[in-house]
C-alpha positions, -999 to +999 in steps of 0.1 A: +000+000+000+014+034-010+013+065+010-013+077-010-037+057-018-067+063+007-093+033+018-124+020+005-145+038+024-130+073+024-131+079-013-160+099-025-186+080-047-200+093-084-235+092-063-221+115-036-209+140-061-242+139-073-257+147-040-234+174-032-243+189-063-275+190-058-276+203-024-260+229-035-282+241-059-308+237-034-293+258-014-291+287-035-325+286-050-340+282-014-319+315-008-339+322-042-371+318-026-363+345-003-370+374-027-387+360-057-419+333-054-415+316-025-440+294-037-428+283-068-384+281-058-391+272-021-411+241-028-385+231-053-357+236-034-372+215-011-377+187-035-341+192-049-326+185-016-350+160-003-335+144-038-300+149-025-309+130+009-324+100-010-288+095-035-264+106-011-250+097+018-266+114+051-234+113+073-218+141+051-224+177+065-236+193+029-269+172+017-285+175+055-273+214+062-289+218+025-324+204+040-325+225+071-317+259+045-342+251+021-370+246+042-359+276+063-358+298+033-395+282+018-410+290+057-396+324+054-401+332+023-435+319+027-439+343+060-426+374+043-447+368+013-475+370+034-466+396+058-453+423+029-482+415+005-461+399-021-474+372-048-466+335-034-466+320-063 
């Protein structure tokens, strides 16, 4: 075994990637969702990272901190839509 090779279980997996990916882009349309349609980029944000949970792997810090965001962002959007008169959807 060389000095650099790493095991089995510490490499990242094509899946993972995937799942990182998508988190992220969760996490900027939830941040999205803030400002424009709350309705419309919140509830898909939501879905994108719910996505992210179901191909990646939970134990990584991105795909679950990508949850919390997006349905942060969809409840506040949601709540500033409502309080400053602003179309949902």
């Amino acid at each position: 075994m060389s000095v650099h090779e790493h095991p089995i279980e510490d490499r990242t997996t094509p899946a993972q990637l995937a799942a990182d990916f998508l988190a992220t882009l969760a996490i900027f349309a939830g941040l999205a969702a803030l400002v424009y349609y709350p309705g419309r980029l919140g509830t898909g944000a939501v879905f994108v990272a719910l996505l992210a949970v179901v191909i990646g792997d939970t134990r990584r810090r991105l795909v679950p901190v990508a949850l919390a965001v997006t349905t942060a962002c969809w409840f506040l959007g949601m709540a500033l839509a409502v309080v400053l008169d602003r179309p949902i959807f």
